[in-house]
C-alpha positions as CSV (number, residue, x, y, z in Angstrom):
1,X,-49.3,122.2,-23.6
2,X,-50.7,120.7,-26.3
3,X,-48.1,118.4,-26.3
4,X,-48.2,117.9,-25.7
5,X,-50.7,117.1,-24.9
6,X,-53.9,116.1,-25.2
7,X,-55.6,112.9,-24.6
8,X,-57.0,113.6,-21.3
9,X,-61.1,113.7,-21.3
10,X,-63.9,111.1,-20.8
11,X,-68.1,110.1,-19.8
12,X,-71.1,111.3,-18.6
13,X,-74.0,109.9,-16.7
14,X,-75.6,109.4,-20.4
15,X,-72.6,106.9,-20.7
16,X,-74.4,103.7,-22.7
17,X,-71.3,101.6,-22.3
18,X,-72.6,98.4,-19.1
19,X,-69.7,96.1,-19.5
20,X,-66.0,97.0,-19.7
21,X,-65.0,93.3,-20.5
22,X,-66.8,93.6,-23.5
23,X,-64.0,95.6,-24.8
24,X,-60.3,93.6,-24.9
25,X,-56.9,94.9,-23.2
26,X,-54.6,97.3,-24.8
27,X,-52.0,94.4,-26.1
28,X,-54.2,92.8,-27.5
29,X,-56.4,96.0,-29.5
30,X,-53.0,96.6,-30.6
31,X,-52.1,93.3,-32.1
32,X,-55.4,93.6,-34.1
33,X,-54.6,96.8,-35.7
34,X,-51.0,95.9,-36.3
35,X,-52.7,92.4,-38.4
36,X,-55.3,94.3,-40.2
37,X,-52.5,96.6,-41.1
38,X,-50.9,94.1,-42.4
39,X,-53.6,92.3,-44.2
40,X,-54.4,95.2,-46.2
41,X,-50.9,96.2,-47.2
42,X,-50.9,93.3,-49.0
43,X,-53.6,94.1,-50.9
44,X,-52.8,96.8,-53.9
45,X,-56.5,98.5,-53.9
46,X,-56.5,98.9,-50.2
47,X,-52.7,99.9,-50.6
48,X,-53.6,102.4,-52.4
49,X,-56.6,103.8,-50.5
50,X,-53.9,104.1,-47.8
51,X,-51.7,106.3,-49.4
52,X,-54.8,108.7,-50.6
53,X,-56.5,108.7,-47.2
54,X,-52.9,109.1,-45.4
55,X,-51.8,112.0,-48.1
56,X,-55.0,113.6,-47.3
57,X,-54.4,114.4,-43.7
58,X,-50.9,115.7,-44.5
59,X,-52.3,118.9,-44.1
60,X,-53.1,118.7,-40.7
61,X,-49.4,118.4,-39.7
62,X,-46.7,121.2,-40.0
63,X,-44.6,119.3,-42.2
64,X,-47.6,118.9,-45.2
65,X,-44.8,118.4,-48.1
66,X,-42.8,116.0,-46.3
67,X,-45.3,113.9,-45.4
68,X,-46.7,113.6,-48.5
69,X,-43.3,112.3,-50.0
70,X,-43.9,109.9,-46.9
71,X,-46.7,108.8,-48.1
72,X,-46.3,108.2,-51.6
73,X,-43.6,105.6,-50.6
74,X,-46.0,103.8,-47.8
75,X,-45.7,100.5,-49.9
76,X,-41.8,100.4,-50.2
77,X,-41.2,101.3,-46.2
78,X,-44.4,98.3,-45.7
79,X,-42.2,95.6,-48.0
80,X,-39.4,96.3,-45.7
81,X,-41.1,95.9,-42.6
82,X,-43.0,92.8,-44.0
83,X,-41.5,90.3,-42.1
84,X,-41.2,92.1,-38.6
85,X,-45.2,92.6,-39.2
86,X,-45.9,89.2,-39.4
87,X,-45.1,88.7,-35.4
88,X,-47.9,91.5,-34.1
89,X,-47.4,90.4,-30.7
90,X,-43.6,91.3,-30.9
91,X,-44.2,94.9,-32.8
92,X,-46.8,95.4,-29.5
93,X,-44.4,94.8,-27.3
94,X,-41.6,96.6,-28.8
95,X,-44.1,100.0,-28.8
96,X,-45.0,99.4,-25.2
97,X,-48.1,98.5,-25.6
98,X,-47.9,95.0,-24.0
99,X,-45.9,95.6,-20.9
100,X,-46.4,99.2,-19.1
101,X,-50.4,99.3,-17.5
102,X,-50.0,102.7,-16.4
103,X,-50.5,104.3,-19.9
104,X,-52.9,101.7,-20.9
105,X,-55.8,104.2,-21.2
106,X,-53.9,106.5,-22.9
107,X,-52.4,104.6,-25.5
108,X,-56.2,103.0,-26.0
109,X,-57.4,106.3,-26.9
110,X,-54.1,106.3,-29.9
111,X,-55.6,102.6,-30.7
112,X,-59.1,104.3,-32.0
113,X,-57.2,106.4,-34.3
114,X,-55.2,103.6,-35.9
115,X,-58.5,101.7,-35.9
116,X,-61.0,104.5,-37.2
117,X,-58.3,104.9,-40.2
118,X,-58.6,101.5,-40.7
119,X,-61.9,101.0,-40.8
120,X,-61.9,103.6,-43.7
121,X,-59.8,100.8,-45.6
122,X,-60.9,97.7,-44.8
123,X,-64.8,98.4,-44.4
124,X,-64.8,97.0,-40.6
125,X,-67.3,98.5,-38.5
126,X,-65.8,99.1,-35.3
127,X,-67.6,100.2,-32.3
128,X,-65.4,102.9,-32.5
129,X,-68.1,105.8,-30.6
130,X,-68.6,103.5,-27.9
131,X,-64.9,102.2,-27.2
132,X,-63.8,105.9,-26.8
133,X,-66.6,106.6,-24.3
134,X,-65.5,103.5,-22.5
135,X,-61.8,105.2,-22.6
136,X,-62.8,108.5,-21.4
137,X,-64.5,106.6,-18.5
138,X,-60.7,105.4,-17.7
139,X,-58.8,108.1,-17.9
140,X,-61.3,110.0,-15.9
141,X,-60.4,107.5,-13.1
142,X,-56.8,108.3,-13.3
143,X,-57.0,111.9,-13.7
144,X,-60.0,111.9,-10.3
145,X,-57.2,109.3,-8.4
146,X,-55.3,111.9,-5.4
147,X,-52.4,109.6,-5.6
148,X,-52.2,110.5,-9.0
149,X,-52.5,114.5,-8.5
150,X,-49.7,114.8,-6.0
151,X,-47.3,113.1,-7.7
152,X,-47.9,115.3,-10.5
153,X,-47.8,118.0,-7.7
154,X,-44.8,117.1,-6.5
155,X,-43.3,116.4,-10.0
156,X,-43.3,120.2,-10.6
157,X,-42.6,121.6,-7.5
158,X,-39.5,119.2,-7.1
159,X,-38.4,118.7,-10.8
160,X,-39.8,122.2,-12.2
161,X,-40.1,125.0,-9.6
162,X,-36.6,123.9,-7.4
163,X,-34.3,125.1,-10.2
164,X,-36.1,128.4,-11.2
165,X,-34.2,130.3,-8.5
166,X,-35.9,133.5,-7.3
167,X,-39.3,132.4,-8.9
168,X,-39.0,129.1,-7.4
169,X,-41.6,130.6,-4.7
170,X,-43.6,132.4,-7.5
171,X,-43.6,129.3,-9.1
172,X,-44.9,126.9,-6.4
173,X,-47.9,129.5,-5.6
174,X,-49.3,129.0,-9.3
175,X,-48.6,125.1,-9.4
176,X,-50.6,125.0,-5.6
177,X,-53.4,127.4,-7.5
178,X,-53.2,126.1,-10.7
179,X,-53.6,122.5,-10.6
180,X,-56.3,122.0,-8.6
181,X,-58.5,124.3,-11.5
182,X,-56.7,121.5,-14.2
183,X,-57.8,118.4,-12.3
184,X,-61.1,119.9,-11.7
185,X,-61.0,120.9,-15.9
186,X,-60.0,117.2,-16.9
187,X,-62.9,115.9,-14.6
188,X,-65.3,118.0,-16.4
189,X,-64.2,116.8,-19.4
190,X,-64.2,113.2,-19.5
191,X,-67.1,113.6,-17.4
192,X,-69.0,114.4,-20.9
193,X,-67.8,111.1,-23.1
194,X,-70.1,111.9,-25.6
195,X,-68.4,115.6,-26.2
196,X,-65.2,114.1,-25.8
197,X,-65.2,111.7,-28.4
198,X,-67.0,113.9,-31.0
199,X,-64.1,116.3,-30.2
200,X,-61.8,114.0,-31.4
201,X,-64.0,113.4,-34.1
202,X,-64.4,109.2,-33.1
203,X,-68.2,110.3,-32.9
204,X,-70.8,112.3,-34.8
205,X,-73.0,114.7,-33.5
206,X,-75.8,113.0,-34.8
207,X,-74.5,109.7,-32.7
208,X,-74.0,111.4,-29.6
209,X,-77.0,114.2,-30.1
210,X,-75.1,116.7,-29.2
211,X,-76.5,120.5,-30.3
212,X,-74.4,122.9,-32.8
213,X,-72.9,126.6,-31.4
214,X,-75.2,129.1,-31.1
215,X,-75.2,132.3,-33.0
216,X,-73.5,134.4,-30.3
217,X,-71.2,131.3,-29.4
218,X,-70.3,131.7,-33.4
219,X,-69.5,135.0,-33.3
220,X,-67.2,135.2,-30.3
221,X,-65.3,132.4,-32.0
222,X,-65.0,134.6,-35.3
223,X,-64.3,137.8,-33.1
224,X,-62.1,136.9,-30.7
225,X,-58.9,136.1,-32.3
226,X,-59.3,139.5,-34.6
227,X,-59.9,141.4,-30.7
228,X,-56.6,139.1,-29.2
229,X,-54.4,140.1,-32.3
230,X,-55.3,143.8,-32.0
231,X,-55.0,143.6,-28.3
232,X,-51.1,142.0,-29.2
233,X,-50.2,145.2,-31.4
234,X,-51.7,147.8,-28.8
235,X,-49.7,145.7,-26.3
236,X,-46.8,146.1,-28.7
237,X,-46.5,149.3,-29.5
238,X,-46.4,150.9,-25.7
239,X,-43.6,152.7,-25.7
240,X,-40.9,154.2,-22.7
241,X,-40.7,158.0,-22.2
242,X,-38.4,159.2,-24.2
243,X,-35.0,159.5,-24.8
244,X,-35.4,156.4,-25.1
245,X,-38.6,155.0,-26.5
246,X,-38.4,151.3,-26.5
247,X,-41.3,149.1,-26.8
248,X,-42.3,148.1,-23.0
249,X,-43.8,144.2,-23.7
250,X,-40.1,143.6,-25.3
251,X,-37.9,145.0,-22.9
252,X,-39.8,143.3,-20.1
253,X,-40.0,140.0,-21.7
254,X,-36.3,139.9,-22.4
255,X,-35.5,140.8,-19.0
256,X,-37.5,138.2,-17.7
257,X,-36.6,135.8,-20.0
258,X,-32.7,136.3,-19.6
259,X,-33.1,135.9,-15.7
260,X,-34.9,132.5,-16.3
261,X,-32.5,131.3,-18.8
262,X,-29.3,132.1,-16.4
263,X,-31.4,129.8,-13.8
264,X,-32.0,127.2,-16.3
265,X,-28.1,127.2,-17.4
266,X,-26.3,126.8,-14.3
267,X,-24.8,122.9,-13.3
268,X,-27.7,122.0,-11.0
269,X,-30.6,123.4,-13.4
270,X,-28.8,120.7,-16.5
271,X,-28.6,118.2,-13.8
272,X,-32.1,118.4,-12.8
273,X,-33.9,118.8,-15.9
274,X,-31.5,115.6,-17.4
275,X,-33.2,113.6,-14.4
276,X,-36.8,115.1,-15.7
277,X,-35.7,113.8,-18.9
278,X,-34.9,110.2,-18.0
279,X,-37.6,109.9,-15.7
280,X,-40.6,111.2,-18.7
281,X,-38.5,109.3,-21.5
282,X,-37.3,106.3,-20.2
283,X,-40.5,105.4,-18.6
284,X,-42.1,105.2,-21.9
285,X,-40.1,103.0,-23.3
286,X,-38.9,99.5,-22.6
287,X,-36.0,98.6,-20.5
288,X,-34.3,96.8,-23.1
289,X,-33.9,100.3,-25.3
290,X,-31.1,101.1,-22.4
291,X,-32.5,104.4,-22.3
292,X,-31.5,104.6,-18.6
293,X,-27.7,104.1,-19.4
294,X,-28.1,106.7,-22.7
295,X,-29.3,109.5,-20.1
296,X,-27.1,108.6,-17.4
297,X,-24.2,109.0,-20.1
298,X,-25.4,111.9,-22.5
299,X,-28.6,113.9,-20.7
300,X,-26.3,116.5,-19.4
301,X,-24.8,117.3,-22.5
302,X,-27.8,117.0,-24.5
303,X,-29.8,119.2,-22.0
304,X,-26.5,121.9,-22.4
305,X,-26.9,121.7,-26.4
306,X,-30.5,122.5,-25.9
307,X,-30.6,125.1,-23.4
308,X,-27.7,127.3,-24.9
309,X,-30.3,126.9,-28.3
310,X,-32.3,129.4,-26.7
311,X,-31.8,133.2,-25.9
312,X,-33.9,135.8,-24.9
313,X,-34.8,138.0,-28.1
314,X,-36.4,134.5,-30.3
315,X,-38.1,133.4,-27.2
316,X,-39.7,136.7,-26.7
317,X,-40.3,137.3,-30.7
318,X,-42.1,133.5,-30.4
319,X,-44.1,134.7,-27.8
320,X,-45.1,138.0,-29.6
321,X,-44.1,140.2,-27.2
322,X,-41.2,141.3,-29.8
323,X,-41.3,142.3,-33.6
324,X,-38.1,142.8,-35.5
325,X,-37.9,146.3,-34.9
326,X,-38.4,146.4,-31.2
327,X,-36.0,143.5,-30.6
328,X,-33.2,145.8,-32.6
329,X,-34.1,148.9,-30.8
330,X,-33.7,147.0,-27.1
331,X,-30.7,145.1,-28.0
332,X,-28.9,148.6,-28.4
333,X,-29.1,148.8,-24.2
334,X,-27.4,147.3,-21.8
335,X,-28.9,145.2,-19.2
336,X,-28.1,147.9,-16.6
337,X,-30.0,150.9,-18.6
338,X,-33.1,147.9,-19.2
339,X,-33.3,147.7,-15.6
340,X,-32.7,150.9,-14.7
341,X,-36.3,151.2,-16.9
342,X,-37.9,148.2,-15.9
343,X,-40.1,149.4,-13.1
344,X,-41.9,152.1,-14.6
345,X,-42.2,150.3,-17.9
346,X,-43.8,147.0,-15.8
347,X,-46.6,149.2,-14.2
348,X,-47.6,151.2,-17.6
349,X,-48.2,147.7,-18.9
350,X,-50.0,146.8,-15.5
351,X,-52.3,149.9,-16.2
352,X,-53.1,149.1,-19.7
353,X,-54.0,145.4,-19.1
354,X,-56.1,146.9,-16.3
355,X,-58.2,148.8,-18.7
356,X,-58.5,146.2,-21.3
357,X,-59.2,143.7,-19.1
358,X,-62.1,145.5,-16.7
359,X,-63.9,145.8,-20.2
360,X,-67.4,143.8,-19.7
361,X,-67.3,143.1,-23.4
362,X,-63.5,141.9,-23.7
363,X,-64.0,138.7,-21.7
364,X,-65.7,136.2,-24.4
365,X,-63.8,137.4,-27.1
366,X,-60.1,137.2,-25.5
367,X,-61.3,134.1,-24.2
368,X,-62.0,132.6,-27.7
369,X,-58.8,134.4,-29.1
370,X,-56.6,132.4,-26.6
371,X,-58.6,129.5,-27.7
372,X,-57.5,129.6,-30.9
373,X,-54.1,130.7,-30.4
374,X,-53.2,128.2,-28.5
375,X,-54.7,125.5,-30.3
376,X,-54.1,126.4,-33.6
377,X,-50.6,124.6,-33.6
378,X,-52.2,121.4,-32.7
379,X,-52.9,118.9,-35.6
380,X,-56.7,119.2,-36.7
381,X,-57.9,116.5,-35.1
382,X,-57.1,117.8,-31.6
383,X,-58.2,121.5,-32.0
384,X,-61.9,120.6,-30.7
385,X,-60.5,118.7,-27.9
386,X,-57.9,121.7,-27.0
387,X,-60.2,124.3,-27.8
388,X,-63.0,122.8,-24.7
389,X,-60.5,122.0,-22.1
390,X,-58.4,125.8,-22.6
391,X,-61.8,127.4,-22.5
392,X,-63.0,125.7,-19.8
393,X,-59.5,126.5,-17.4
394,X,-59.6,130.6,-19.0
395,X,-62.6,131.6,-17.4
396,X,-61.3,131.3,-13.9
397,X,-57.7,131.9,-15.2
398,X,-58.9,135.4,-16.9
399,X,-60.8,136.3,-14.0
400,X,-57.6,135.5,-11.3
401,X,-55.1,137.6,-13.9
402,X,-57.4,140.7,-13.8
403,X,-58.0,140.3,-10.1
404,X,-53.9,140.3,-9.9
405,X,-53.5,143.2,-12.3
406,X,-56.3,145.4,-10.6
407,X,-54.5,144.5,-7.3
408,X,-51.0,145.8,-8.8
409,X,-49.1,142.6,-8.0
410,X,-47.8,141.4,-11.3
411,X,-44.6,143.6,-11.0
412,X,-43.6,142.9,-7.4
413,X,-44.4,139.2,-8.2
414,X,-42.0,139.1,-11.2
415,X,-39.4,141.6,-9.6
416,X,-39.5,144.2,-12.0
417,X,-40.3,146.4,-8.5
């Protein structure tokens, strides 16, 4: 989620913003950027101001060297595309921007970036505080609109939950819990424009007045992902009765995982998840890319390619329920020994999150661990804005998932009883 995500938030009553018509349509925002882009890449100070300001957010990316080496040939890439630049209208157009109204307000949001960058090389003084306060009023309207929320609802029980097999039911019970809580979580959210924007640093705090953490607020945020990384390695190290002593969060996560893959590998699952494809992809793009015809022709096998990509041990050693070790000590057993153990090892794990999580003090700290470790990976200038909206779903979330431990459901739910 991510990205995956993550332009979805918005304005509050304290919204200053009276007249939407004040600000212009997406196509035309864009073909602005695209001419000042232009403008100044003709001009060898301001070409060179590009390069440093673009060199300096390499770092936020994963890819820091690469882009760098990017960078420092900005100008020769720019003299190439000289001529296409010329025609903004036509580069608009070709990135969508001109032609699709559904993804208007998101791409708006994208704009602001492009034109705060800009402004750091040309000296303009967009009202770029306002304009995103004005966007997160937008999206707040598609994200509040019902016809909106069940077609996403019906996106993932149809495209997502129909091809899991015997968690297709398990599956439709959390998208029927869970997306009500992340409608409600995106309303909050652009419902405070002002925190929104400063999250994706497009305002101050000083122009939106908003006050700093507080000193408890400061030190959950230090704590918790030192209490979430010990609570990983406790988690970890639980071990089967012996003979054969195998590491409980590894074998059950490999278990689990190798069902779900199986699902995802068979001749419907491809099928389905190529139609997924084309209807995400190609609906971003414009018809004339013949992304329709590409998906119709290669999705399957592409989807094939990337499913057999995956196995078991790597997913579960990405998810940290495996270290080397434990992943070597597991793959000795067969699957019929693993699931001959899987029962009992699935409710020693039950009773240890049970404990950990009845804890009055654990709450605020795991919650600000799962913060950070699930935003970390996002580039820097979206970690505010994914920090707020996970921590404002993982109080409910964390209070459900202890509920559903305490009632010793987890391992009838995922069939390891």
């Amino acid at each position: 989620m991510k990205a995956i995500l993550i332009i979805f938030l918005c304005i509050g009553g304290a919204f200053s913003v009276k007249q939407p018509a004040n600000f212009a349509p997406v196509c035309d925002e864009c073909q602005e950027v695209v001419n000042r882009f232009n403008k100044a890449s003709k001009d060898h100070t301001k070409m060179t101001l590009m390069k440093e300001v673009l060199s300096g957010l390499c770092h936020q990316t994963g890819y820091e060297e690469e882009c760098k080496m990017l960078v420092a040939k900005l100008d020769i890439f720019v003299a190439k595309l000289s001529s296409y630049l010329e025609n903004s209208q036509a580069v608009c157009t070709q990135f969508n921007m001109c032609s699709n109204s559904r993804i208007d307000r998101f791409r708006r949001i994208g704009l602001l970036f492009a034109k705060h960058f800009l402004n750091k090389i040309d000296g303009s003084k967009d009202l770029i505080c306002e304009e995103c306060q004005f966007a997160s009023h937008e999206l707040l309207e598609v994200f509040d609109d019902h016809d909106t929320q069940a077609q996403i609802h019906d996106f993932m029980s149809e495209k997502v939950c129909a091809h899991l097999g015997q968690y297709s039911g398990t599956c439709d019970i959390v998208v029927k819990d869970v997306l009500p809580n992340l409608f409600q979580e995106f309303h909050n959210m652009l419902s405070n424009g002002k925190q929104f924007c400063a999250d994706l640093k497009l305002c101050t705090l000083q122009q939106v007045n908003l006050p700093r953490l507080t000193a408890n607020e400061m030190k959950n945020k230090i704590m918790g992902p030192k209490h979430v990384q010990n609570l990983l390695k406790t988690f970890q190290n639980l071990k089967t009765p012996e003979p054969h002593n195998l590491a409980m969060s590894c074998m059950e996560c490999q278990i689990l995982a190798d069902i779900t893959l199986d699902q995802l590998k068979t001749a419907n699952a491809i099928s389905a998840l190529s139609t997924v494809l084309k209807d995400i992809l190609c609906g971003l793009l414009p018809e004339e890319f013949g992304c329709g015809d590409f998906v119709d022709t290669y999705g399957s096998t592409v989807v094939y390619m990337t499913v057999q990509q995956f196995d078991s041990e790597s997913l579960c050693e990405a998810l940290q329920m495996c270290t080397q070790d434990s992943k070597a000590q597991v793959s000795k057993h067969s699957k019929a020994e693993l699931s001959n153990l899987k029962c009992s090892s699935c409710e020693s794990l039950s009773n240890f999150l049970n404990v950990e999580l009845s804890k009055p003090k654990s709450k605020s700290e795991i919650i600000y661990g799962l913060q950070y470790l699930i935003c970390k990976e996002a580039p820097k200038s979206l970690y505010d804005i994914c920090g707020n909206f996970v921590g404002g779903l993982l109080p409910e979330a964390y209070d459900k998932f202890a509920q559903f431990v305490q009632e010793n459901k987890a391992c009838k739910t995922l069939r390891a009883c």
